[in-house]
N, C-alpha and C positions, 0 to 999 in steps of 0.2 A: 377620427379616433375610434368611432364604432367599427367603420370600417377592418382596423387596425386589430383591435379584440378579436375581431369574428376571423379573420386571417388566421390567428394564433389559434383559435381553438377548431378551427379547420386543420391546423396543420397537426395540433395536439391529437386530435383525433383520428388523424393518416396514421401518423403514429403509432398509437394502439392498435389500429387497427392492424398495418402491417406487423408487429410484435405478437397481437394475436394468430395472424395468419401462417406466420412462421412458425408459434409455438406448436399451432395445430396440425402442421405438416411435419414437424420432426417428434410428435407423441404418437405412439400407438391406438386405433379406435380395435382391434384385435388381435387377442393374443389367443396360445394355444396352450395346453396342458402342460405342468412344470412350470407357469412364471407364478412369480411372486412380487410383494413389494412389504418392505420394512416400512416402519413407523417413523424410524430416524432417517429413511429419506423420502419424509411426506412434502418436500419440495417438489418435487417431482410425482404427476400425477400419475394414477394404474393406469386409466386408458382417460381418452381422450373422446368425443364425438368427431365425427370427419370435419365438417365444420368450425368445430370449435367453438360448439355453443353451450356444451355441458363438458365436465371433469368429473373424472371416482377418484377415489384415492381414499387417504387422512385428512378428517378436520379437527382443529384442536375443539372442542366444546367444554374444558375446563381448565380446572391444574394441574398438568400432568393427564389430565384423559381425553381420548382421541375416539374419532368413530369414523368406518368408513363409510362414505355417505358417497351421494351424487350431488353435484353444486350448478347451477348456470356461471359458466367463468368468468363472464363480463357484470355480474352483481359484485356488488363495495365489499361485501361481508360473506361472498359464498356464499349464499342462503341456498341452503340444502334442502332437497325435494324428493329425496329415498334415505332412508339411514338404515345402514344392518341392525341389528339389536338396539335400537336405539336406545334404550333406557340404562343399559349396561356399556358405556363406555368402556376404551381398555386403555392399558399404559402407556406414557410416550417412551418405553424404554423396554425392547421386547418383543414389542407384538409386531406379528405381520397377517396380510392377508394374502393367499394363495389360489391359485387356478390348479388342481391338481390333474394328474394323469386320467383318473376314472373321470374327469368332467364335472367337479365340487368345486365350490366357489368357498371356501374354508375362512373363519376370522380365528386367529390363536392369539391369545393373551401374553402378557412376559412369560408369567411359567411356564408358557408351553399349552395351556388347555385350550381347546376348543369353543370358544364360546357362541361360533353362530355358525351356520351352514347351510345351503343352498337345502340342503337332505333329498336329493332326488334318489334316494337308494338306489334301489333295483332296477331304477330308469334308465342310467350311465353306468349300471355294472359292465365292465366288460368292452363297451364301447368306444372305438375309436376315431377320433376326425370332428370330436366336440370342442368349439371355440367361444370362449368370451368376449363381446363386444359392445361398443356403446352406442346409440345411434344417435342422432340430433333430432328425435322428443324426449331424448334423455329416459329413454328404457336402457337398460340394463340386461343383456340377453346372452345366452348359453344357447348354445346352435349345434344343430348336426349335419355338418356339410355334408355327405352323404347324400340325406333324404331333405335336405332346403330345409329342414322343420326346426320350432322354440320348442328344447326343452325346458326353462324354465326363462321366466322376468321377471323385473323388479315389478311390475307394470301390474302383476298379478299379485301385487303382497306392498301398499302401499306405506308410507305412516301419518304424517299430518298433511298431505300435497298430494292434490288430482292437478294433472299435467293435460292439455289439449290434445285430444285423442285418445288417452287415456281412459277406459273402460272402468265405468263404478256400477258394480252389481251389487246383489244380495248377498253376498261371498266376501266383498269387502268391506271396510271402513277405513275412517281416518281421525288421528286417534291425538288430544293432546292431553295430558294427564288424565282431569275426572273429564272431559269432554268428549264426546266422539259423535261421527258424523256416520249414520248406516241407515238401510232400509228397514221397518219395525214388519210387524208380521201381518200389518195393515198394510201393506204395500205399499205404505208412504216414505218418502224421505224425513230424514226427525233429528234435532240435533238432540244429543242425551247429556245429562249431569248424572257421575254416577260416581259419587262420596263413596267415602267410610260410613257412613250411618246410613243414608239415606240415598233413593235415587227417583229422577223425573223428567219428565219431556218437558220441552219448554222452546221447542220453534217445529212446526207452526205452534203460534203463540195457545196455550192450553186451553184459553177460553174463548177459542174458535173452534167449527166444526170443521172438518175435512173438506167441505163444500165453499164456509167461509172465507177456508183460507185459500181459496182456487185450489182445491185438490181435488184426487179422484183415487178411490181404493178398489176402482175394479179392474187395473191393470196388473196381473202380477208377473210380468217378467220382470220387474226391478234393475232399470238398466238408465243411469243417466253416464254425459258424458258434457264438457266444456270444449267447443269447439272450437279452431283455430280464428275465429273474427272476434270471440268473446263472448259466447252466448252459450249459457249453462242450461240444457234441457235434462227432465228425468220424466220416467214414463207416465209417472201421478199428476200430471202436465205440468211440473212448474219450469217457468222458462223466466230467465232473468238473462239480463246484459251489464256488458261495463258500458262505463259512462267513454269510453274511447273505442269505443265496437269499431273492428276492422280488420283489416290482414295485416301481415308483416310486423306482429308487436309479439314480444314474449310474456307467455303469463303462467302466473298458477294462483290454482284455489286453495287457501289454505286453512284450517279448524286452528287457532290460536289459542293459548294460557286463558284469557279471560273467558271460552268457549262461543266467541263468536268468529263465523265463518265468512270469507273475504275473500274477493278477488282482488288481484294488484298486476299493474305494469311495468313490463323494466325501462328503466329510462337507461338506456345503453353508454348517452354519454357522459352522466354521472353515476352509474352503476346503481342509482338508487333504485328504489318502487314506489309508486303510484296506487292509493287504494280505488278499487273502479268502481266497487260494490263489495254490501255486507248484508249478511242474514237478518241481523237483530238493528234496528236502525236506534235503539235506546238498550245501550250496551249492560241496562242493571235486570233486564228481559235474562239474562244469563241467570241459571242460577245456580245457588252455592258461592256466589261470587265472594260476598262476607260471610259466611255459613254459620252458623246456628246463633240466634239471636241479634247480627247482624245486621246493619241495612245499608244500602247502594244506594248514592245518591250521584246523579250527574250534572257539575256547575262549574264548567264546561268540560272539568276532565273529573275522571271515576276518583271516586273518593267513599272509603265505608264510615263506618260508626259504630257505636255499641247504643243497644239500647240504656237507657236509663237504670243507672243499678247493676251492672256489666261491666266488663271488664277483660281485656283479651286473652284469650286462651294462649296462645302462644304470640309475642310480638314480635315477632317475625313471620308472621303467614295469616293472613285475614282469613285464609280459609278455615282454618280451625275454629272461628267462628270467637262467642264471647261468652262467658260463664256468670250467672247470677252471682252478685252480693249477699244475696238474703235468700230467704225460704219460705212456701207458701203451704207448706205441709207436705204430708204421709199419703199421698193416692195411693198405695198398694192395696191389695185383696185386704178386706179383713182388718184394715185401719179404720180408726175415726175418722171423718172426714173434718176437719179443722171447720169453724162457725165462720158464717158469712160475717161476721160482723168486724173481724180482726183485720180485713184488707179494707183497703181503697184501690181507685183506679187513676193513672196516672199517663193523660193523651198524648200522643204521639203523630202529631198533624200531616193529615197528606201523605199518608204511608200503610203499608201493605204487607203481611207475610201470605206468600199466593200458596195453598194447597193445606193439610193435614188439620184442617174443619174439625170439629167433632160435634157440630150440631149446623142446621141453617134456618132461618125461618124467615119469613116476606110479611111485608105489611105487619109490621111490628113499631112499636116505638123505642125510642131509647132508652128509657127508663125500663120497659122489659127487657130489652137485650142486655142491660146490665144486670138485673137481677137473677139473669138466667146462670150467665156466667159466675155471679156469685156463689149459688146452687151447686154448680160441678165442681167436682174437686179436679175434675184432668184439663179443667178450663185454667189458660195460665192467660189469656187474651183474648179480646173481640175486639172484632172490626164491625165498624156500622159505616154502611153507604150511605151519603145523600144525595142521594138520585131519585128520590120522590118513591122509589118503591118502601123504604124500610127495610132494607136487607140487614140481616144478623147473622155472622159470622164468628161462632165461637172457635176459638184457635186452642187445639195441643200442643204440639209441637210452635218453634219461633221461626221456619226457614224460608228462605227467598225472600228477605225480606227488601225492600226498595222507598223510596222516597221520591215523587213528583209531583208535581203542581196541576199537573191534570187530572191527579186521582182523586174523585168525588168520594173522599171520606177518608176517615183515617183509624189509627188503633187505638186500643186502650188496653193497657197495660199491667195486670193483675199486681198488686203492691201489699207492704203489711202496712200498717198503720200509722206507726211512728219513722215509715220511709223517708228520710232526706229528699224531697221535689228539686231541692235547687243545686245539688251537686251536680258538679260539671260531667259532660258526657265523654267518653274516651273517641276519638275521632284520629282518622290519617286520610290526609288530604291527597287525590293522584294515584297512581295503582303504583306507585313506591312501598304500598304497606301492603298490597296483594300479597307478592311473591319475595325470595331474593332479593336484598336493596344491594346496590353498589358497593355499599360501604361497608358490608355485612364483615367481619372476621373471617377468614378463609383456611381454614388449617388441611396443611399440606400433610396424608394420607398415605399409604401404599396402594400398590398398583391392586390388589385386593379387595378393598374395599371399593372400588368401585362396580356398583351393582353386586352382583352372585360372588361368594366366597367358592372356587373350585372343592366338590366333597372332597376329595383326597389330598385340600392343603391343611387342615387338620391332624390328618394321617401323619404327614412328613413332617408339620411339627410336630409332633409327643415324638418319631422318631429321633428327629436331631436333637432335642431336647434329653432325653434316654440317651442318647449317645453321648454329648456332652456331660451328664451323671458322672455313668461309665469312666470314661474318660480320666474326670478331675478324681473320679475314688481310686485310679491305678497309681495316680500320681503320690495321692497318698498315702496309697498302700508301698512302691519303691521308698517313697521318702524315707517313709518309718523303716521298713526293712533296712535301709541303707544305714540309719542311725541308729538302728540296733546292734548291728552287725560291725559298725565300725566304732561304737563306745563297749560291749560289753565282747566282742569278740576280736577287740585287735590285740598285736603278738608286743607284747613289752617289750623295750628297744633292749633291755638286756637281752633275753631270749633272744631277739631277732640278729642280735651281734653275735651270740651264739650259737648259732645255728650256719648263718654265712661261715663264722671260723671253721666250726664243722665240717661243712662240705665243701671248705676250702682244703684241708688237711686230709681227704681221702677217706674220712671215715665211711665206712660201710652202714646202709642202714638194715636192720634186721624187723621181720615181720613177726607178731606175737607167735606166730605158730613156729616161725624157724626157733623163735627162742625158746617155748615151749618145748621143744623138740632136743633142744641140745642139753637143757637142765635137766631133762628127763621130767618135765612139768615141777620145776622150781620143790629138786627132794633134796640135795644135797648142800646145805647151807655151809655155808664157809664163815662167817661172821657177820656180827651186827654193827653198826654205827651211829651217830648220833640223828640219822638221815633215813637207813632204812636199813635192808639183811644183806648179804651179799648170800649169791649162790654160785656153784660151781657148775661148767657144762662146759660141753665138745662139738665144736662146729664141725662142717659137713671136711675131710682131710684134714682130722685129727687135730685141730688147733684146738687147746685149751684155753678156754676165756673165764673171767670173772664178771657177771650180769646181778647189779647193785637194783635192789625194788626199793622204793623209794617209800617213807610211812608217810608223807607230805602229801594229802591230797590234793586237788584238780582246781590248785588256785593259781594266780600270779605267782604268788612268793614261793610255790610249790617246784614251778615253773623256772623261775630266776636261778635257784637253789640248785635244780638239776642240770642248767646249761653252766652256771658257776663251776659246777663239780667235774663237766664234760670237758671245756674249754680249760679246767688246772691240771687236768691228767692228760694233756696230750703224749708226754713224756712214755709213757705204758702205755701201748699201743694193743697191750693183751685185755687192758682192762675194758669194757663196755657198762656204763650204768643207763640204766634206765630204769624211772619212775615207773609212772602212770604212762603205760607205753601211747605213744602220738605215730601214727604213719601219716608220716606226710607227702605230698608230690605234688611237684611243680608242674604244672602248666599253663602255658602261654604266659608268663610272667605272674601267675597267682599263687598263693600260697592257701592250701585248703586243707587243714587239721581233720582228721577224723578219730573222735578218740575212744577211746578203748580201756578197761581196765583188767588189769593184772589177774587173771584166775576166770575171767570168761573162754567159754568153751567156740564162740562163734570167731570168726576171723576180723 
């Protein structure tokens, strides 16, 4: 039966491997100026290593957001070892990354903007015969066939991952949120925490000397590297190994969320990793972990707390640390200082907030260390060692704080008086209450919002927006026009039947000035009727006509009246009335009045 097993996962792993092997020979490890790859075909990788031990391309890292990274292709999860921009993700609908012509390695978002770039300006102006390629240590390199030379690597610009062979100077780090891993200007290697409030070293552990902790600060090229058997040297001599030192395994070191740093193995034929070694071997050594009034305790997995009388700042990120209940007064310039006599103190066993002292004194007892602290008003805790010296530790600040059973002493906790001792303490068990949980609410975003808003998408909104205005006011600028013009300016169907008879029947129409013209400007009155005057005048060859002015002014009924009068004299053909004279003229099927009254000198 064993037998049997091991057959099949022999044959499962031919398998992959030939799948691997192929894929690896039908992807590109170099391309030249002009390629490109879209987001929506992040199935398919940009380049490939020859081998086929690392992939670039898209990795999805959220909802809808992508980053283009470098991955080892045989890990479970792609665990990515270079990210472009890592912190600004881009859209899965839109974006691509580009090789262009001048030799720029380009990431562009949906809208089109730029958001990350090789930037080698002036380097690759101009340049031709520059290629991008992957190699199998999973560098990432822009080349000038030409002259065999790197102009630019990933290799040289890492983010959370030193790769074997890979070069770590004073010029880099490695970076996970508040954590990062660089050389300090002691020439030592140092892992850093570096908050929103506050920042602090905290490996080598701070209350060791440089010596203690096997270092040395008189090397300053600042040059370590992890070599291909697993063994991580830097020039301040520390030299550490994985627990699996040797050739032929894929590794990287990596600076992790909780800020401790790690090496791991890939286990090829479950794609998982292996941790080989870690910097901080009591993971509450990090600090900031619970941040401010917080403590770190580990049994057997990370787990924080608030102190007593606290309460979470934000419950969703322990980092934000925990916010007092109560108050122990007014320390500012110039205040009273509140009377010792209104607090107590309230222990906190086997526990520690490491750094921001505001006093120390040795060979002390405890009953002075507490009244000292009562004393200070910017004293909000002490810590008292029993370690036979008396150590007296007044505390300002609450941070890095921790919890263990080998710490010879613990704190005390500045309180008022009438403090509740026995309410329950706020506590999340696991680093489920660190960061992110699973089960958090996840609201789906634009491609925008992730990371940097481009300056000029601001711009193109208030434009479309202004446009849109525009827009909806023309529509109700026609509207209204349109229902002005078709309630108080349309032609009464009398009139309108009037007027078709009209110029069904031949009638000629005359212009105020030909009429003007032939009455001799309306001198010769012929008679009056119950409607308006009649005049006398002589068209152009001597025909004599009769032109009726109408006393009806410039309404419907005015209107009606005079097509009535037009449409019952067809019979007299000599006769012409006209009102309030109307020239009218058709075109393209419209009828457009322009009106006029009787005794105006203009046309």
């Amino acid at each position: 039966m064993a037998g049997l097993v091991t057959g099949c996962l022999a044959a499962q792993l031919s398998v992959v491997s030939l799948l691997l092997c192929a894929f690896a020979s039908t992807a590109q490890h170099t391309l030249g100026g002009g390629s490109s790859l879209s987001v929506e075909d992040r199935a398919r990788p940009f380049l490939v290593s020859p081998h086929g031990t690392f992939s670039c391309g898209f990795l999805q890292v959220g909802d809808d957001a992508f980053s283009f990274s470098v991955w080892f292709t045989a890990s479970r999860n792609s665990t990515a070892v270079w990210t472009a921009n890592r912190d600004f993700p881009v859209n899965g609908r839109g974006s691509r990354v580009s090789f262009t012509r001048d030799g720029e390695l380009a990431l562009a978002d949906a809208n089109g903007t730029t958001v990350w770039t090789t930037r080698m300006g002036g380097i690759s102006a101009g340049r031709t015969g520059l290629t991008v390629s992957l190699n199998d240590t999973g560098n990432l390199i822009i080349a000038d066939l030409s002259t065999s030379s790197t102009v630019w690597q990933s290799f040289d610009w890492p983010t959370d991952t030193l790769l074997p062979s890979q070069r770590f100077t004073k010029d880099t780090k490695l970076v996970a949120g508040y954590y990062s891993l660089n050389f300090d200007n002691d020439n030592v290697l140092r892992l850093l925490y570096y908050g929103p409030d506050v920042a602090s070293l905290y490996w080598p552990l701070p209350g060791l000397t440089v010596y203690q902790a096997g270092r040395t600060n008189y090397n300053s090229s600042r040059i370590a590297v992890l070599d291909n058997h697993g063994v991580f040297l830097s020039s301040d001599q520390l030299q550490v190994q994985a627990t699996d030192m040797g050739l032929g395994i894929k590794r990287r070191l990596t600076i992790e969320q909780d800020g401790n740093l790690r090496m791991y193995s890939l286990n090829e034929s479950t794609g998982g990793w292996t941790e080989t070694w870690s910097a901080l071997k009591q993971p509450c050594h990090a600090h900031g972990i619970c941040g401010m009034n917080g403590i770190c305790e580990y049994q057997p997995s990370l787990r924080c707390s608030c102190l007593p009388g606290h309460e979470m700042t934000d419950r969703r990120d322990w980092r934000r640390g925990c916010r007092p209940l109560f108050s122990i007064g007014n320390c500012s310039q110039g205040a009273a200082s509140p009377s010792s006599e209104q607090f107590k103190f309230v222990m906190v066993p086997q526990t520690d907030f490491y750094g921001f002292d505001v006093a120390f004194n040795q060979s002390v007892t405890f009953e002075q260390c507490r009244d000292q602290c009562l004393r200070m008003c910017q004293c909000s805790a002490f810590s008292y060692r029993l370690d036979g010296n008396g150590k007296c530790y007044p505390k300002g600040l609450l941070f890095n704080g921790y919890t263990s059973p080998n710490f010879p002493g613990s704190i005390y906790l500045k309180v008022p008086l009438d403090f509740n001792v026995s309410a329950p303490r706020v506590a999340a068990a696991s680093a489920a209450g660190l960061f992110c949980r699973p089960n958090d609410t996840v609201v789906k975003v634009s491609a925008n919002v992730y990371g940097k808003v481009p300056r000029n998408s601001a711009k193109w909104g208030y434009l479309f927006a202004f446009a849109g205005v525009l827009g909806v006011l023309d529509l109700l600028f026609i509207a209204t026009g349109w229902w002005f013009l078709s309630s108080k300016q349309s032609i009464p169907s009398a009139l309108e039947a009037g007027y078709r008879k009209v110029m069904t029947s031949q009638f000629r129409r005359f212009t105020y000035r030909e009429l003007k013209d032939a009455t001799g400007n309306f001198k010769e009155e012929l008679g009056r009727g119950g409607s308006g005057v009649v005049y006398r005048g002589v068209l152009e060859g001597g025909r004599v006509v009769a032109v009726k002015r109408l006393a009806v002014d410039l309404t419907v009924q005015g209107d009606e009246e005079f097509w009535a009068e037009m449409t019952g004299s067809q019979s007299n053909q000599e006769l012409l009335k006209f009102g309030t004279i109307r020239t009218r003229t058709i075109s393209a099927g419209f009828l457009k009045p322009v009106k006029r009254r009787l005794g105006e000198d203009s046309e």
